[in-house]
Backbone bond lengths (Angstrom), bond angles and torsions (degrees), N, CA, C in turn:
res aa  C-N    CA-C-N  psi(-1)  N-CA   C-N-CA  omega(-1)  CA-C   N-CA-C  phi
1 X - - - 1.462 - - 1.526 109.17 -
2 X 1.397 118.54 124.20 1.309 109.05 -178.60 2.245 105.50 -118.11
3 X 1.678 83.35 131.96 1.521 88.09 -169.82 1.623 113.30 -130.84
4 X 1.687 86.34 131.61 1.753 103.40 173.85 1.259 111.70 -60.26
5 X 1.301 130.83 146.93 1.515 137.70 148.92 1.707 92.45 -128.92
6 X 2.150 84.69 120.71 1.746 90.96 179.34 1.730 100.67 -91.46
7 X 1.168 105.72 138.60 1.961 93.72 173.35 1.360 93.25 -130.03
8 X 1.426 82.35 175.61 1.796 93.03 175.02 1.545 121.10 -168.73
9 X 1.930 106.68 28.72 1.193 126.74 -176.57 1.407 116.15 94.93
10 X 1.270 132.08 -44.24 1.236 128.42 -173.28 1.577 112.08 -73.74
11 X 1.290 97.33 160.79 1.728 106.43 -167.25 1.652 91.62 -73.17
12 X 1.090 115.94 -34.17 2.043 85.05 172.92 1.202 110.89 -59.13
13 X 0.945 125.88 -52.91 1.961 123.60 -172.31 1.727 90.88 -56.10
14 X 1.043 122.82 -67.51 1.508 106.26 -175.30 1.461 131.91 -63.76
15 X 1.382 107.67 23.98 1.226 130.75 -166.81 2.206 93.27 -111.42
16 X 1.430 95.20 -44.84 1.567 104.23 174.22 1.354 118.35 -35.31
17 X 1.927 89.02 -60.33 1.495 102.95 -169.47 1.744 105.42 -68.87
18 X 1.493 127.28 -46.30 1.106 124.29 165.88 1.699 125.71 -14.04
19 X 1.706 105.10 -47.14 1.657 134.08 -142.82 1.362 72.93 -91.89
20 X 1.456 134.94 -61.12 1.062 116.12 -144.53 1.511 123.15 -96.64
21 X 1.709 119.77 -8.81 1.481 150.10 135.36 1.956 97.96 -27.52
22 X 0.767 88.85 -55.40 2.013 94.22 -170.67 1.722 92.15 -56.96
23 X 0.877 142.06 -35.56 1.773 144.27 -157.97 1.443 105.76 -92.36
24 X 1.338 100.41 118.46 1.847 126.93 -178.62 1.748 105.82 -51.23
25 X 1.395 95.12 67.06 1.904 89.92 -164.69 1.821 93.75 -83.37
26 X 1.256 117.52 170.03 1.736 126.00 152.20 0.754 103.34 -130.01
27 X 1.510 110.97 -168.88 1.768 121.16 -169.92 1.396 120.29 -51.85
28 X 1.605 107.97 -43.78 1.771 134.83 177.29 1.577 100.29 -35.22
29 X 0.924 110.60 -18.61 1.900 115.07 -174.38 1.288 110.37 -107.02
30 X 1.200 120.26 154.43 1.692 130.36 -175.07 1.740 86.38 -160.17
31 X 1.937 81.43 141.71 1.667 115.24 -169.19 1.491 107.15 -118.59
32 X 1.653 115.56 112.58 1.637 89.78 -175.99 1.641 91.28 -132.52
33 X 1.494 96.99 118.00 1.281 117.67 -177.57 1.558 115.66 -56.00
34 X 1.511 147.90 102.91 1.368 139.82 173.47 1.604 109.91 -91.51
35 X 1.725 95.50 140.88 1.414 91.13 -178.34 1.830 105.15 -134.68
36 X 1.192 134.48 88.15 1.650 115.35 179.88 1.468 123.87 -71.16
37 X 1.751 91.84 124.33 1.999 81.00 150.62 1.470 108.17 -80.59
38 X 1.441 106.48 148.60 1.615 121.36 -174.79 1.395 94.76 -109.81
39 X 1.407 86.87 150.42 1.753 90.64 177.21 1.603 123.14 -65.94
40 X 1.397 123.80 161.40 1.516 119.11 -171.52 1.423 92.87 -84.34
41 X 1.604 97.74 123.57 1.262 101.57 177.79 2.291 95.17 -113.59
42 X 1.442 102.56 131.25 1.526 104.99 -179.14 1.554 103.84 -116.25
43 X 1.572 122.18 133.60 0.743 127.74 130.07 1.908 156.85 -19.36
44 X 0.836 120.72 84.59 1.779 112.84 -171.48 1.842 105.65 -67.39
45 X 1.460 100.23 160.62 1.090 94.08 171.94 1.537 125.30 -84.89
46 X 1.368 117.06 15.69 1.466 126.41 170.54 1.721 100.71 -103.90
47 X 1.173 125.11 13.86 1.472 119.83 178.36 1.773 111.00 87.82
48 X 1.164 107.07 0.37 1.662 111.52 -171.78 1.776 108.02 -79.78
49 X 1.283 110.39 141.61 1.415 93.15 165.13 1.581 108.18 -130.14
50 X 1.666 101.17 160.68 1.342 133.75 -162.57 1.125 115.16 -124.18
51 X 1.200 116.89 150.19 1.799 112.96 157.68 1.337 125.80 -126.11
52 X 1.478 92.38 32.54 1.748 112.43 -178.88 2.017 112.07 -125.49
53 X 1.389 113.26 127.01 1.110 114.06 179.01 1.735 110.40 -133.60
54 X 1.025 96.73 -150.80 1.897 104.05 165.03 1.375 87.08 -70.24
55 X 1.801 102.30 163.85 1.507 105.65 164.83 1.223 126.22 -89.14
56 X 1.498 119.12 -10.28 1.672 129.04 147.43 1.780 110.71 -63.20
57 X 0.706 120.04 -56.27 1.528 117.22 160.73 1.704 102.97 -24.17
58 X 1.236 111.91 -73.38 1.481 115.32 -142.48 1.537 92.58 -84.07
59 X 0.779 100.42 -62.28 1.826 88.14 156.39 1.129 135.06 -15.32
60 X 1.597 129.15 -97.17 1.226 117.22 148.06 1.534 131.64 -0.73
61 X 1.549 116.12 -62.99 1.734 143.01 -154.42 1.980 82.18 -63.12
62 X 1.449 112.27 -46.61 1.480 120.21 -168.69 0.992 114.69 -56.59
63 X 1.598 112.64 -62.74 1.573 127.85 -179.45 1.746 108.23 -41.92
64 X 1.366 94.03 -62.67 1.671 101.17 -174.64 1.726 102.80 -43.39
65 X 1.363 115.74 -65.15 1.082 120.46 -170.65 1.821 120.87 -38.31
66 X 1.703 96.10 -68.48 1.945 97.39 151.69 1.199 111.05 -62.71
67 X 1.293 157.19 -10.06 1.740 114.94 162.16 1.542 93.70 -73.31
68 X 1.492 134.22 -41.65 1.166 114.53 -151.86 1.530 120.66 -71.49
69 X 1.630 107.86 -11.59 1.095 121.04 -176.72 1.979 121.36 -75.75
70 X 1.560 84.02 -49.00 1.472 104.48 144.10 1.470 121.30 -9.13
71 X 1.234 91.83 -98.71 1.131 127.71 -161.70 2.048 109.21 -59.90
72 X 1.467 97.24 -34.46 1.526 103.62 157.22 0.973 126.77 -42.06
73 X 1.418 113.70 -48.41 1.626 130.66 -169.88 1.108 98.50 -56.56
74 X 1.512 122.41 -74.13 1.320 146.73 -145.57 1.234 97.31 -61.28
75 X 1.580 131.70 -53.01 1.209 139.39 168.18 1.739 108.23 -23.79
76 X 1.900 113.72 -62.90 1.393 125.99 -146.96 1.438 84.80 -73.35
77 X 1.572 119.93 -41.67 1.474 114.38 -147.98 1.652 103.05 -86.55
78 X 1.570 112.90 7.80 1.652 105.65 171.44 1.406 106.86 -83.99
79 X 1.415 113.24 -13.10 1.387 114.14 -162.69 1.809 118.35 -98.86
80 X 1.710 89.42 -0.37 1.512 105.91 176.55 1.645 101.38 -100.01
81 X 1.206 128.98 5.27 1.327 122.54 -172.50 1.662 104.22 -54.63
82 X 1.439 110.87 166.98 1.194 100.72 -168.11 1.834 164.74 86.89
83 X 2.010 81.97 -44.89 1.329 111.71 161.54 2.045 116.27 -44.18
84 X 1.372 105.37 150.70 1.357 109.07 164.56 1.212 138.56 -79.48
85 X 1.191 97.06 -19.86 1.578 125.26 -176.68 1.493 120.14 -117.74
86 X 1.558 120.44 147.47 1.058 124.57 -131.54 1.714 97.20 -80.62
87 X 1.340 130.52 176.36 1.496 129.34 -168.38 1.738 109.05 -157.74
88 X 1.374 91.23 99.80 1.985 93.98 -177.11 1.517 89.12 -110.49
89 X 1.693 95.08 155.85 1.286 150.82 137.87 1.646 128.51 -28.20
90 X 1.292 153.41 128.05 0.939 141.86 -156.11 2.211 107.89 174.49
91 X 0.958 97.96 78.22 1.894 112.92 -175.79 1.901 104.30 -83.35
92 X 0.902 105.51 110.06 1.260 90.54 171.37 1.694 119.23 -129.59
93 X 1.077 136.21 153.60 1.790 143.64 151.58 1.136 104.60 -45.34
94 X 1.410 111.63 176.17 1.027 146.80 -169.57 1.378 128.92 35.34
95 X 1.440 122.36 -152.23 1.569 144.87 -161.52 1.814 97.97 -64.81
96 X 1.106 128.94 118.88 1.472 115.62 -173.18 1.191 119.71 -49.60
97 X 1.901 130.72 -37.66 0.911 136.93 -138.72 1.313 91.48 -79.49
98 X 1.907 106.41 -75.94 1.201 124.15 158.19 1.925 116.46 -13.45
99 X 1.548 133.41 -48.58 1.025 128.81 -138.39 1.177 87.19 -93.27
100 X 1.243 110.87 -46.81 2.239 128.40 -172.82 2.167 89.29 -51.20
101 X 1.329 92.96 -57.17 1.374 105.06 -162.37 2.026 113.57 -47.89
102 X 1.456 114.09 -28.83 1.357 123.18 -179.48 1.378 103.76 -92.82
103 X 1.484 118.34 -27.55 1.384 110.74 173.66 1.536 133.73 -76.59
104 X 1.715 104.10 -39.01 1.487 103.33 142.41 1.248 129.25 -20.48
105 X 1.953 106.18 -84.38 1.026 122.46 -135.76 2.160 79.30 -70.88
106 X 1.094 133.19 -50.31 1.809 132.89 -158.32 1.660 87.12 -69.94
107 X 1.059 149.61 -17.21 1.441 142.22 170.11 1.458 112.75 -104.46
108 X 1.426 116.10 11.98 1.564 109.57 166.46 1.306 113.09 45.35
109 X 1.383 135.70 40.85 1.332 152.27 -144.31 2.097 94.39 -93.31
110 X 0.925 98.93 138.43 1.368 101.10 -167.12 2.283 96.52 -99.80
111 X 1.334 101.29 -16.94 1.698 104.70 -174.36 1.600 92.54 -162.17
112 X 1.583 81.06 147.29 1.287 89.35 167.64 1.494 109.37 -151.20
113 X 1.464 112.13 135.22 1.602 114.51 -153.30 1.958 98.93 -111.42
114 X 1.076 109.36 135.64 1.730 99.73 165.88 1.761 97.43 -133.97
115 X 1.338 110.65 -156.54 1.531 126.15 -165.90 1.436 69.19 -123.61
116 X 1.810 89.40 160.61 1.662 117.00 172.33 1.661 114.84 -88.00
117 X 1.593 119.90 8.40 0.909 138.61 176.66 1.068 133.62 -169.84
118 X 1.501 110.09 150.89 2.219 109.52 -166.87 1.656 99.15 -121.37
119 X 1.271 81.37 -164.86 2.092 105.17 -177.04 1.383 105.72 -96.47
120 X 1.778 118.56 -6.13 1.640 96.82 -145.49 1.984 100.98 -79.90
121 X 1.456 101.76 155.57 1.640 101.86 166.67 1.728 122.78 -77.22
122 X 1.188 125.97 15.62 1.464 134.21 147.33 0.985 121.91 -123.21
123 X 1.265 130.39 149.19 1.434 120.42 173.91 1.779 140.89 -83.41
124 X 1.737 91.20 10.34 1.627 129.56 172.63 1.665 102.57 -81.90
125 X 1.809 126.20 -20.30 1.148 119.87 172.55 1.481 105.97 -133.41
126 X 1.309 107.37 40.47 1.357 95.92 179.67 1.907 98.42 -94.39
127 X 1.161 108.98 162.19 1.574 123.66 177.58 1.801 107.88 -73.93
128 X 1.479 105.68 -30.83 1.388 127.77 -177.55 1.518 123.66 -58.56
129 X 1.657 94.67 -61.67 1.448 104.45 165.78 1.583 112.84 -92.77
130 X 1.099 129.06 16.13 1.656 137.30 150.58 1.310 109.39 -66.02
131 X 1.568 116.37 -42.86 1.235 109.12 -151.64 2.199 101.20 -82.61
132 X 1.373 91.41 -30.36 1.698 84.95 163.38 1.576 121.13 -59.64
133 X 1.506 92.88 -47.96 1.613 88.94 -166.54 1.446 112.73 -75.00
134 X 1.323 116.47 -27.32 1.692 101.07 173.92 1.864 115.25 -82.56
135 X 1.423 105.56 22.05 1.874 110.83 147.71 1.708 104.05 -81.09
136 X 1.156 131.22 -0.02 1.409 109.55 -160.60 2.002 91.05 -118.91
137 X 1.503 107.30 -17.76 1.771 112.81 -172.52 1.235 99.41 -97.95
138 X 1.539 110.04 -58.02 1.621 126.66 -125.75 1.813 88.10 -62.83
139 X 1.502 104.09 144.92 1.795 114.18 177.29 1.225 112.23 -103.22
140 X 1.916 116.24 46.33 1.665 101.80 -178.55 1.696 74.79 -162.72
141 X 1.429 109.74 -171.81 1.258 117.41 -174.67 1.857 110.42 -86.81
142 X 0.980 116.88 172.12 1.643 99.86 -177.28 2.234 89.58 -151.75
143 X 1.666 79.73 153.69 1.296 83.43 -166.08 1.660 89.75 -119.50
144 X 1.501 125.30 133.98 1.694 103.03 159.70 1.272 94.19 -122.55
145 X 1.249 88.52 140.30 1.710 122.66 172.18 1.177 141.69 -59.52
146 X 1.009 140.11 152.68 2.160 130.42 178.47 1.287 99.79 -158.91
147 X 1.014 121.27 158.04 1.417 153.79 -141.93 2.081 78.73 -138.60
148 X 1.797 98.66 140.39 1.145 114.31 -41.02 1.787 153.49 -48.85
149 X 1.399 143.86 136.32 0.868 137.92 -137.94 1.949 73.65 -93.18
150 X 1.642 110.76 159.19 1.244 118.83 -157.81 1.448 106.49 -161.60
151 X 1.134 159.26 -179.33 1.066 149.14 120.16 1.492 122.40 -70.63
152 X 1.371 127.32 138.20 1.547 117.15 -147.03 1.683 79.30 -82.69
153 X 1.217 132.97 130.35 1.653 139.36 136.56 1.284 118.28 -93.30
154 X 1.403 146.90 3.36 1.224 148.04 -152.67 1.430 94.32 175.50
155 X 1.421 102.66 100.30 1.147 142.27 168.92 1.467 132.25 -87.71
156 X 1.464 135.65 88.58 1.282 141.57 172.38 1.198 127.31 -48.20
157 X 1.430 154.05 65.01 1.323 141.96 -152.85 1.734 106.97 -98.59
158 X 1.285 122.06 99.19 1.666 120.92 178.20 1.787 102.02 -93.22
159 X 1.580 88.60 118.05 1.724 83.38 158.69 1.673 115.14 -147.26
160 X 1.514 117.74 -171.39 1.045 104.23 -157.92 1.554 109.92 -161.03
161 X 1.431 87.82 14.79 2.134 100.02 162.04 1.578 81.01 90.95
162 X 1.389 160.89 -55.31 1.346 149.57 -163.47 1.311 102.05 -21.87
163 X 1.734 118.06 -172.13 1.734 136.63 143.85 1.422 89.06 -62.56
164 X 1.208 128.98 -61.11 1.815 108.22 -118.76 1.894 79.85 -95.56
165 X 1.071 131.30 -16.45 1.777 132.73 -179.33 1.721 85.97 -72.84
166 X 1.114 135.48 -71.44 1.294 129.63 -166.23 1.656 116.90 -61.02
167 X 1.482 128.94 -39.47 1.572 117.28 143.02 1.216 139.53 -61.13
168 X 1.564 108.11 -1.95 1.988 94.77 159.20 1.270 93.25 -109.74
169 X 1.356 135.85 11.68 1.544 119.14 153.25 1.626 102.03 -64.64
170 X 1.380 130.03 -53.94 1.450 143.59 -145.94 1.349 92.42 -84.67
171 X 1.497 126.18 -38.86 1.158 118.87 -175.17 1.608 113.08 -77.52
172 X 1.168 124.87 -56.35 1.197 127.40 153.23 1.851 119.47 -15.60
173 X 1.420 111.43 -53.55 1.296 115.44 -174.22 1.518 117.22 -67.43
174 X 1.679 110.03 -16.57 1.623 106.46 163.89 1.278 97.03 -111.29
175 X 1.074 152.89 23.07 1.501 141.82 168.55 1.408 122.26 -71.13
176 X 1.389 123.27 128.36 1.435 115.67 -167.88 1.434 110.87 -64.78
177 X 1.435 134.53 145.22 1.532 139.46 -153.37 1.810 97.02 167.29
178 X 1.609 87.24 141.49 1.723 100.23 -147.61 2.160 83.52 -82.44
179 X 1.405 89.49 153.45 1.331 102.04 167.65 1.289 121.66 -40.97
180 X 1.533 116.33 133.39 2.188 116.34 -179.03 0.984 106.13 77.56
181 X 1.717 126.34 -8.98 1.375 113.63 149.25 1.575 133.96 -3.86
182 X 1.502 107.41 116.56 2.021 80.45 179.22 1.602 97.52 -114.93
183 X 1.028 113.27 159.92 1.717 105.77 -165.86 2.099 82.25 -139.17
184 X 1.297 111.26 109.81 1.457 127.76 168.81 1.696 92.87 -86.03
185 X 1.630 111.65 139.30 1.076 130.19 -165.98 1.674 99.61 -127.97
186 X 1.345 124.76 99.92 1.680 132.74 -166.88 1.574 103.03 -120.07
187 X 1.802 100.83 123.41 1.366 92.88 162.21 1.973 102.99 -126.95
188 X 1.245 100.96 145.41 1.596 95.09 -176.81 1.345 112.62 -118.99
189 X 1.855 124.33 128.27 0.800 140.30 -175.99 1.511 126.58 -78.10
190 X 1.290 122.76 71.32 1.329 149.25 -167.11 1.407 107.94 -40.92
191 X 1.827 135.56 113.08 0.938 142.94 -179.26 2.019 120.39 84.69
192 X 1.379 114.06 179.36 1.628 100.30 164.80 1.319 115.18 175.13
193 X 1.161 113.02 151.49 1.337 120.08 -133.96 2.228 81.76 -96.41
194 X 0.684 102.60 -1.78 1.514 97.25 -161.96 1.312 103.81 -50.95
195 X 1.967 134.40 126.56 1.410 120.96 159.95 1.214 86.11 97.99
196 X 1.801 145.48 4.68 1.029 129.24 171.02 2.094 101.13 -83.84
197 X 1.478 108.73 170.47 1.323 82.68 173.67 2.078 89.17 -125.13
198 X 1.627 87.51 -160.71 1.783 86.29 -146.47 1.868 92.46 -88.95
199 X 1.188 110.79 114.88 1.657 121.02 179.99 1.339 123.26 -107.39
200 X 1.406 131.28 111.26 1.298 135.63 154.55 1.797 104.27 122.23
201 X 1.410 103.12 -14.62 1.623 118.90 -155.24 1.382 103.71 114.45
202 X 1.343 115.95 13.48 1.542 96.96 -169.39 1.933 102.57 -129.56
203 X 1.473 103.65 116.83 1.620 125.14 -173.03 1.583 125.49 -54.93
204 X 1.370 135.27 33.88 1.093 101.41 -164.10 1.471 164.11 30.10
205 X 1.450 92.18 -65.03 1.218 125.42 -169.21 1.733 94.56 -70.08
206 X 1.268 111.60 -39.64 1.403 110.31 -171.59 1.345 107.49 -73.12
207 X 1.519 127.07 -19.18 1.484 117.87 -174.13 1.741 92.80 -83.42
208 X 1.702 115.89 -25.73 1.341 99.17 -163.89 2.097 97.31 -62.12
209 X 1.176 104.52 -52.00 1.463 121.54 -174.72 1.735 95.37 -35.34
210 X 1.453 114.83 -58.32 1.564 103.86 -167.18 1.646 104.04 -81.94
211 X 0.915 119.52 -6.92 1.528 106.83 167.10 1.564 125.20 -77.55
212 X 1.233 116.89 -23.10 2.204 146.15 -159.76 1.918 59.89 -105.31
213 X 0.889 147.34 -144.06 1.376 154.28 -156.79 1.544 107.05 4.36
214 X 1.345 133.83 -64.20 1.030 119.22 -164.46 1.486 114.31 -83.69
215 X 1.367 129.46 -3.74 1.296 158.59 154.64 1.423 107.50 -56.77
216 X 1.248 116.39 -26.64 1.973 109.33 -160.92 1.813 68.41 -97.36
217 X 1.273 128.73 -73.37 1.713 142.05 174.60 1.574 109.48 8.78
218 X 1.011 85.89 -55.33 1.932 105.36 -168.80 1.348 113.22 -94.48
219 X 1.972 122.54 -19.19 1.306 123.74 162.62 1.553 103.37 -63.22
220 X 1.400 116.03 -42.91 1.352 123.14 -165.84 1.220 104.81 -66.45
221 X 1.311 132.99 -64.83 1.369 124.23 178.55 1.588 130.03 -58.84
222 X 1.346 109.83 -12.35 1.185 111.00 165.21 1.677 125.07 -79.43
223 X 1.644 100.86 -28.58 1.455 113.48 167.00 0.969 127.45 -65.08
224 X 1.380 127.73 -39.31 1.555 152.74 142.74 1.135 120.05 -16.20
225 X 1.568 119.05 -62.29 1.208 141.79 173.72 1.320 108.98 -49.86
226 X 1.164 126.21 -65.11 1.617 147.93 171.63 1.406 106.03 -57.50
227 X 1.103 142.31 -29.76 1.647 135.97 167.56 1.208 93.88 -71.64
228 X 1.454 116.45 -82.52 1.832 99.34 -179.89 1.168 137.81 20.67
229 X 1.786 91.20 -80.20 1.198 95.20 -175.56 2.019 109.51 -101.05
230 X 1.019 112.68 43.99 1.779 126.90 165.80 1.495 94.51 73.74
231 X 1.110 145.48 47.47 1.381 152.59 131.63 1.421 117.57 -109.58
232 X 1.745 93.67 160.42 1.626 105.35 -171.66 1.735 110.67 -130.66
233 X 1.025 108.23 152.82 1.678 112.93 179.12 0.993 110.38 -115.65
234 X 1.093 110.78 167.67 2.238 126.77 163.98 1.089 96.33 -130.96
235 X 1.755 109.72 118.83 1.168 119.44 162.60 1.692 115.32 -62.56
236 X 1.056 83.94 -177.69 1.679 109.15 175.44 1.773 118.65 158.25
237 X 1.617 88.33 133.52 1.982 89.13 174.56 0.897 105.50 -123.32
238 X 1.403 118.47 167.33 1.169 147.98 -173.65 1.834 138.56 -124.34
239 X 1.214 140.70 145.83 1.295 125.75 177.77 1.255 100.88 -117.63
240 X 1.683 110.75 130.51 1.590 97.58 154.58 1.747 94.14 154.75
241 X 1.473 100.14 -144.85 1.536 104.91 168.14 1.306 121.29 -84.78
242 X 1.690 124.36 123.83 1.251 107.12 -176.28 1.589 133.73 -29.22
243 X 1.752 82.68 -65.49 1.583 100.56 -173.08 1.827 114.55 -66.17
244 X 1.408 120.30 -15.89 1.277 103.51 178.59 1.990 104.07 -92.28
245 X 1.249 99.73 -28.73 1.540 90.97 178.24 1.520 121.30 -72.17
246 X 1.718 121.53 -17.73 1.330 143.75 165.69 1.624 108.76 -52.94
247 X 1.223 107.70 -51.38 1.301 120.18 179.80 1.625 110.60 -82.07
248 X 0.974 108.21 -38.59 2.191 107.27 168.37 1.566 104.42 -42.67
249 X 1.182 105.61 -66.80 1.339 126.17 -134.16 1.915 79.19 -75.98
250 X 1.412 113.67 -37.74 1.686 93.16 -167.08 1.433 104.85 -81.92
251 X 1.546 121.79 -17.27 1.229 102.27 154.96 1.515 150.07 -101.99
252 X 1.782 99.83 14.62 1.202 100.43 157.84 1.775 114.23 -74.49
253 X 1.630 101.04 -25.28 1.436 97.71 -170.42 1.226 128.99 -67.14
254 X 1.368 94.35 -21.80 1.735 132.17 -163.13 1.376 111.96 59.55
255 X 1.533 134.08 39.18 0.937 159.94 -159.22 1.630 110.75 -62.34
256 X 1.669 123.19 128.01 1.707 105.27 163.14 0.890 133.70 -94.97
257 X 1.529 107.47 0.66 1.469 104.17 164.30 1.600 109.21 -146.45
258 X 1.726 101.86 157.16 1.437 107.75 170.93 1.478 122.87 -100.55
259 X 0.950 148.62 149.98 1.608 135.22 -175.39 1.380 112.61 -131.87
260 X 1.041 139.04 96.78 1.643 134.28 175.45 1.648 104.81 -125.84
261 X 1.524 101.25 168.83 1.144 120.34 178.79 1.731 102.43 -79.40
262 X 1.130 117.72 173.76 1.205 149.67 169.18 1.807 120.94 -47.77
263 X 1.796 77.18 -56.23 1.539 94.41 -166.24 1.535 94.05 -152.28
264 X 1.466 116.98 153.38 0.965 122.01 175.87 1.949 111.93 -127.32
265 X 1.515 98.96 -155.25 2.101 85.34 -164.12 1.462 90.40 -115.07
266 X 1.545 126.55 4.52 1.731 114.60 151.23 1.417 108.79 57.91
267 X 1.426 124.85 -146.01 1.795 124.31 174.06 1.353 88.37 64.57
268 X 1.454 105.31 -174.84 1.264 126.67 -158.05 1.629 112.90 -69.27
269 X 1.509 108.72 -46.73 1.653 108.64 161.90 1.229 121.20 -55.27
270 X 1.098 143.62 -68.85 1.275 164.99 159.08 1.539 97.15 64.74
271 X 1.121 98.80 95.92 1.489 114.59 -160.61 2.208 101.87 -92.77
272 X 1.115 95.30 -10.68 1.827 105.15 162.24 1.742 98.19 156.31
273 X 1.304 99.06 -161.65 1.665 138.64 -175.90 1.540 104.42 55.99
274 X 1.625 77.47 -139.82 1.534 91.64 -171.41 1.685 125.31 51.11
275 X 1.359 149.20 -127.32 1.118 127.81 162.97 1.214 122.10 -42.98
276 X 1.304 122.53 -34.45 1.598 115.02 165.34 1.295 136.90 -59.49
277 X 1.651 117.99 -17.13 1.678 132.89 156.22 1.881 100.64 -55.22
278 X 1.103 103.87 -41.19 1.780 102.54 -168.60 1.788 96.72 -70.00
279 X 1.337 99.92 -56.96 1.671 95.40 -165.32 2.096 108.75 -73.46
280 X 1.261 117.63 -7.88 0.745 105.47 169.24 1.522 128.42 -79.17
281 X 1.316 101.28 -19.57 1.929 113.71 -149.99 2.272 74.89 -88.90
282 X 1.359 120.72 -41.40 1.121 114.89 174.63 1.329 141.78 -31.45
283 X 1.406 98.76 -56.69 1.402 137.84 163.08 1.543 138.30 -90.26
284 X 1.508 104.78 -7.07 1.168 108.75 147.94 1.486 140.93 0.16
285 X 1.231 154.30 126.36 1.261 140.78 130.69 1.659 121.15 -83.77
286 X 1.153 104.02 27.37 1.326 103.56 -176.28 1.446 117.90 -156.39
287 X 0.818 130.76 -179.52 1.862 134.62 161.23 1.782 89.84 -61.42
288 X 1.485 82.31 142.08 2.298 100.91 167.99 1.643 98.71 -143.24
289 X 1.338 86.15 139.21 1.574 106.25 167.60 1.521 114.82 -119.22
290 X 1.390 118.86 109.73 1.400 127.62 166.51 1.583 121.63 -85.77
291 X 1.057 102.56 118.89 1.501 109.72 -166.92 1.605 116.70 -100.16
292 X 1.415 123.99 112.72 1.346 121.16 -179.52 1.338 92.70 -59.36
293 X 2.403 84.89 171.39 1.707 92.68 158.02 1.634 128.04 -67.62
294 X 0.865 100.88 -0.86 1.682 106.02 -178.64 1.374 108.37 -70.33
295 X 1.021 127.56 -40.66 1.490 135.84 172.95 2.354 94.45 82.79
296 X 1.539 90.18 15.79 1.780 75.63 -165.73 1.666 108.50 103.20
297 X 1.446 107.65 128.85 1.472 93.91 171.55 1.410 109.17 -101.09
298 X 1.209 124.68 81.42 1.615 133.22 177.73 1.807 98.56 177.38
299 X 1.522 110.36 43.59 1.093 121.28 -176.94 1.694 112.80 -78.81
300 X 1.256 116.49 -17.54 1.715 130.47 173.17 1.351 97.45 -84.36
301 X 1.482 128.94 -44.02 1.356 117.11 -157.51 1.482 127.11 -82.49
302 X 1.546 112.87 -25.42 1.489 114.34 -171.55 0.893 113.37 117.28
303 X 1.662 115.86 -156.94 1.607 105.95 -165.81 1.934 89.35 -110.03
């Protein structure tokens, strides 16, 4: 499995590398630290911003920017000392999102981990609000991080019968995770018919019945998934709002990580994800892993 850690100096990004130090990696794994200089973005004195100055100006604005990027790295990669597996280097230009986004995709990067927050002075370069918006680009799975950094033992798995709910089951099942791991497997049944009465010829009660049915359907296949590959789940369902029962349940569990798909199948059941992977990984109390449909391209091979 080969995995990004995006930094960018601030103790959340070094909080990434922290998260991902905690994970039972071996050699089979490779760590490639990303770091962007962002472009100099200046302020006007009417509040306007530019990205044009003197050319000693912009100059300077650059340099600073690559040492600081630099120097990010160097920061993340003291904190991999030790590791078994090998740990590269990786400086890049431009727009972070964009920059993370070419480095992935040319390293076939199977994850890519950032902090839920950066240093930058706008919030167009912050690492923080990067880490939302590259759930909506990024072409690999993405993990954001929280402090404290932990080894995940208690594992959140939300799914919801979709593709992309059934590849972070699969992905999950080779993902490195410390021995006795327990991985809780939650799907929540969005809305309810309870107190409706019977309209048109048509029972309520019977949609509640086929919904608690197609709910156990999608526990099963997610468990499935996870035996496969020599892991086990505990189901459990739920009624209500995805995203607030997503968030109950990980903190009754006290859970370190969350796991959802990408996207989910929405419509009238809408049994989770999809915008709810975004608002959850937000609101979090914990580390979340959003899992594309790709499931990883080394989905036959392991971790």
């Amino acid at each position: 499995m080969k995995i990004v850690v995006g930094v960018d100096g601030s103790a959340q990004a070094l909080a990434a590398a922290r998260w991902v130090v905690q994970l039972p990696l071996s050699s089979a794994h490779e760590v490639v630290v990303a770091s962007v200089a962002a472009p100099p973005v200046f302020i006007g004195a009417w509040g306007y911003v530019h990205t044009g100055s003197s050319a000693r100006l912009l100059d300077m604005a650059w340099k600073a920017a690559q040492h600081a990027a630099r120097r990010a790295a160097e920061q993340a990669v003291g904190e991999f000392t030790g590791l078994p597996c090998p740990v590269h280097v990786v400086i890049r230009e431009g727009h972070p999102i964009e920059a993370l986004r070419r480095v992935v995709e040319e390293l076939g990067a199977d994850l890519l981990v950032v902090g839920p927050h950066g240093r930058g002075r706008l919030e167009s370069i912050l690492l923080g609000s990067v880490s939302q918006s590259l759930l909506h680009v990024m072409p690999t799975s993405i993990l954001v991080a929280r402090e404290p950094a932990r080894a995940p033992e208690r594992i959140l798995l939300a799914v919801d019968g979709s593709p992309h709910s059934l590849a972070a089951a699969r992905f999950l099942a080779r993902f490195p995770l410390p021995a006795g791991a327990r991985i809780d497997v939650l799907t929540v049944v969005a809305g309810s018919f309870d107190g409706f009465p019977e309209q048109g010829g048509v029972d309520f009660r019977d949609l509640v019945t086929f919904e608690r049915r197609r709910a156990a359907e999608v526990i099963g296949e997610a468990v499935a998934a996870l035996e496969a590959g020599g892991r086990t789940g505990q189901p459990a369902i739920r009624d209500g709002d995805p995203k607030r029962e997503i968030l109950a349940v990980a903190r009754e569990h006290e859970s370190d990580l969350i796991v959802m798909g990408a996207r989910g199948v929405g419509g009238f059941r809408g049994l989770v994800l999809g915008s709810v992977s975004r608002a959850v990984s937000k609101a979090a109390p914990c580390a979340t892993l959003v899992v594309g449909h790709h499931a990883g391209p080394s989905e036959e091979g392991g971790s």
